[in-house]
N, C-alpha and C positions, 0 to 999 in steps of 0.2 A: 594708443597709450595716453593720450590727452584728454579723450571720453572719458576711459578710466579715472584718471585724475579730477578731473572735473563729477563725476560719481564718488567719485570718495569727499570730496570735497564738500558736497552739496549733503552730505550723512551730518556735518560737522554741523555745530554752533555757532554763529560767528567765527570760523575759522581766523586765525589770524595770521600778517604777512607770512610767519617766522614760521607758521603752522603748515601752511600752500609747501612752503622751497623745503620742509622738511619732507613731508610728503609725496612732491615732485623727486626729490633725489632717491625714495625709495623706489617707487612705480616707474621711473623712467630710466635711474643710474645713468649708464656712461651715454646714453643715448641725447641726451641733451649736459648744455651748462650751465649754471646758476644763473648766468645775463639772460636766457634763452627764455627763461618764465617768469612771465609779467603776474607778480600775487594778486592785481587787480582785476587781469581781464580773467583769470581763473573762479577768482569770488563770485566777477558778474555773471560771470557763464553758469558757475551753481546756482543764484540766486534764479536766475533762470530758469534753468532746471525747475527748483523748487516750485517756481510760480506754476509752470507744465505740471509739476507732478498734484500741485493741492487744487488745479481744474479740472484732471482728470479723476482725484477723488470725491468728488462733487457732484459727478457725474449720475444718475438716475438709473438702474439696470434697463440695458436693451441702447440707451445713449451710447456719442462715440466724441470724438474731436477730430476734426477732418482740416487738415492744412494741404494748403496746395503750395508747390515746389513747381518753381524757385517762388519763394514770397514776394509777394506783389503783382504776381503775372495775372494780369484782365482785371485789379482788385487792387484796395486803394493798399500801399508799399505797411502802410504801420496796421491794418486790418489783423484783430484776432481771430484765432480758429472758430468753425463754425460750432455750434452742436447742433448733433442732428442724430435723426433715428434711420438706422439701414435699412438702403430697399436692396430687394434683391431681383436680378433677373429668373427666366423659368430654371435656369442651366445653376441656378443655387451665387452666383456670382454677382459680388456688387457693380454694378452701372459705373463707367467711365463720368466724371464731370470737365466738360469740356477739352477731353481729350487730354488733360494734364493728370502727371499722377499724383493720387490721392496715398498719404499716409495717413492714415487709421488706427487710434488705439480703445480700447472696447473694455470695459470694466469685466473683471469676471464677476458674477452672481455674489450676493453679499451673503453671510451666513444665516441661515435659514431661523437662528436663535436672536437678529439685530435686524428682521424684516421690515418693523417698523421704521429705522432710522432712514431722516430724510435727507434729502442730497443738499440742503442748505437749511439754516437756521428758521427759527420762526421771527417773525416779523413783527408781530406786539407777543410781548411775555407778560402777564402778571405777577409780582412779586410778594403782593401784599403790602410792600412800604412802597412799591411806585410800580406805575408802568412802564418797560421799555419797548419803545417802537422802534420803528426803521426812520432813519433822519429823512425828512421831507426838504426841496426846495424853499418851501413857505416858510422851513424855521429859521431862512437868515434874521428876521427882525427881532425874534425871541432867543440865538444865540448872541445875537451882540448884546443884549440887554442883560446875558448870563454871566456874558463874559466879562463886560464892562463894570457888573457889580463885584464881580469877583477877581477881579486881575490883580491888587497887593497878595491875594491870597493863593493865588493861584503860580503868580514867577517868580518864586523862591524855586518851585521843585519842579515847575513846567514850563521849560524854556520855549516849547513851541507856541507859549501866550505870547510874548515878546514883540511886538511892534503887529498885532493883531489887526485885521482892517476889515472894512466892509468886504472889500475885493476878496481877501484872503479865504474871509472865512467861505465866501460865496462858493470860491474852489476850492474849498475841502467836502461842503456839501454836493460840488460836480462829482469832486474825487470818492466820497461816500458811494454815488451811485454807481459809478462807473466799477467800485471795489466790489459788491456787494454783487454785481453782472458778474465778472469774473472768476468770483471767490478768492480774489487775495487780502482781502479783507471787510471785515462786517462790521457795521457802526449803528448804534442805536442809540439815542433821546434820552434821560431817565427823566421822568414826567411824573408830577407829586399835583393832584387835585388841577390839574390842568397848566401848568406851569413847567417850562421847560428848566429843569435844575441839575444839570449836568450831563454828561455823555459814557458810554464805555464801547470799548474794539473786542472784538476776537480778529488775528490780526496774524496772516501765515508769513510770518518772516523770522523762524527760527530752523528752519527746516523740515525737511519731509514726514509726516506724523504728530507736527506738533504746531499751538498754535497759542499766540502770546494774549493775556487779558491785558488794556488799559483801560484807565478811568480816572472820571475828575468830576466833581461834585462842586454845585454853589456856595460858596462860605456860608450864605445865611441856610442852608441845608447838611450843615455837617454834622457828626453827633448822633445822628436819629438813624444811623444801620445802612443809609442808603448803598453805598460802595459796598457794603459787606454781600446783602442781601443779589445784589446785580452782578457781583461777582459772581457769588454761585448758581445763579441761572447761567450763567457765563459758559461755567462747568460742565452742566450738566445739557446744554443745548453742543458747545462742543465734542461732548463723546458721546452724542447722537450723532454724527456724520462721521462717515463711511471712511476708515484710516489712519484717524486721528486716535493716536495714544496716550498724548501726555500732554498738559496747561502749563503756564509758567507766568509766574507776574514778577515783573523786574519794577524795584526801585532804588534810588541814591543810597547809599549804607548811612547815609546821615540824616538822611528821611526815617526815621525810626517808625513814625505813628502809621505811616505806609504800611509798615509791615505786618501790622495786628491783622489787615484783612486774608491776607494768603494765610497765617498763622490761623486765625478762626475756621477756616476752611480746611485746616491739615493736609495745606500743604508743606512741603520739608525745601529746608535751606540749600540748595545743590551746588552753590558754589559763587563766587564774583568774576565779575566783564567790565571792562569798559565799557561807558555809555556812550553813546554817539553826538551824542551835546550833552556838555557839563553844563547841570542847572545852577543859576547864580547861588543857591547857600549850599551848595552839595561841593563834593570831591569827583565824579566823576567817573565812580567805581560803582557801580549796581549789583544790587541782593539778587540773585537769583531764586526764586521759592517754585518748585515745581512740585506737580500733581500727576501722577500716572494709573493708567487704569489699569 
């Protein structure tokens, strides 16, 4: 009953506490008490989920994801699933590894009219107004130069500017890659004549089939289409992967000039959330603009 729960959970939005113990009392009733479910460790265990479900939609036909049980056994304890392509022995049955067993999940065949879509993004886009590429190691020296020119203009709406460092940004650039490995999230460059002027995500933390745009442009590059233009590569390289139904770009309701670019794009207003950090001139309530195919 707590798989269940946790499946139903992991469908939602940002579920919220009040959302989990409604939910919980319907799927579980007398079977548990209100003290008995912690909203927390049910979100983590969805978000979870989710992270399983947008790797295994990523996945390449004839690909699998291969975890061995109990985790950690012969292999280091935070080690992720492998991917890998099945062998088979002569008798049609897959090979034991190491004698431990293996759970297996295997994409079915993708539909024969979306052949071409690939199991992950491209890597340099061209837009016309700029290139975006895949964030490189090398760009620490050319994002603190982006960021440092642009921080008054950047932490009014982007609280994650805020106390920015060498160190920091270094591990976003690990975390870049390490995201873009797993598929939970994709980070690229936006690049104008050779110069690094901003960044955007495709970014799977809304739930199963869906996957969130951000971006943030150089003050002295603002004006000139760039966010509009990379947003819609955004789009259009998102529902090229295998699952994925519907975009969404969240910002402040008090961010107004944000919202011109999901609007350009047609996408529609679907509702407000709490933001996870209130940005210093915002309230802390975010526009939801989604996009469905």
């Amino acid at each position: 009953m707590l798989a269940s729960l946790v499946e139903r959970v992991a469908a939602l939005d940002h579920p919220s506490a009040r959302q989990i113990r409604s939910l919980a009392a319907a799927r579980l009733g007398a079977a548990t008490r209100d003290a008995d479910v912690d909203p927390a460790a049910i979100a983590a265990a969805a978000t979870a989920l989710q992270v399983e479900a947008s790797r295994w939609a990523r996945l390449r036909v004839g690909e699998e994801l291969s975890y061995e049980w109990p985790p950690g056994a012969g292999t280091d304890p935070g080690r992720e699933p492998r991917i890998v392509r099945p062998r088979q022995n002569r008798d049609g049955r897959e090979p034991g590894r190491g004698g431990r067993p293996v759970i297996s999940v295997v994409p079915r065949a993708r539909n024969p009219d979306h052949g071409q879509m690939d199991a992950r993004p491209d890597e340099v886009i061209e837009t016309g107004a700029a290139t975006l590429r895949r964030y490189r190691a090398d760009d620490l020296d050319a994002l603190m130069t982006a960021m440092g020119e642009s921080y008054d203009h950047l932490r009014p709406w982007s609280p994650w500017v805020i106390g920015y460092s060498r160190e920091s940004e270094a591990g976003f650039l690990a975390g870049a890659e390490r995201g873009w490995r797993d598929g939970t999230v994709y980070n690229w460059a936006i690049v104008v004549d050779g110069v690094l002027t901003g960044g955007i995500s495709l970014m799977a933390r809304i739930g199963a089939g869906g996957l969130e745009i951000g971006y943030w442009v150089h003050q002295a590059y603002t004006r000139r289409g760039l966010a509009t233009a990379a947003a819609a590569a955004m789009v259009e390289q998102a529902f090229r992967l295998p699952g994925i139904h519907r975009v969404e770009i969240v910002h402040d309701e008090l961010n107004v000039a944000s919202g011109g670019v999901p609007r350009k794009l047609g996408f529609t207003e679907a509702g407000r959330r709490p933001l996870e950090i209130r940005p210093p001139a915002g309230t802390g309530i975010g526009v939801v603009w989604r996009l469905v195919r």
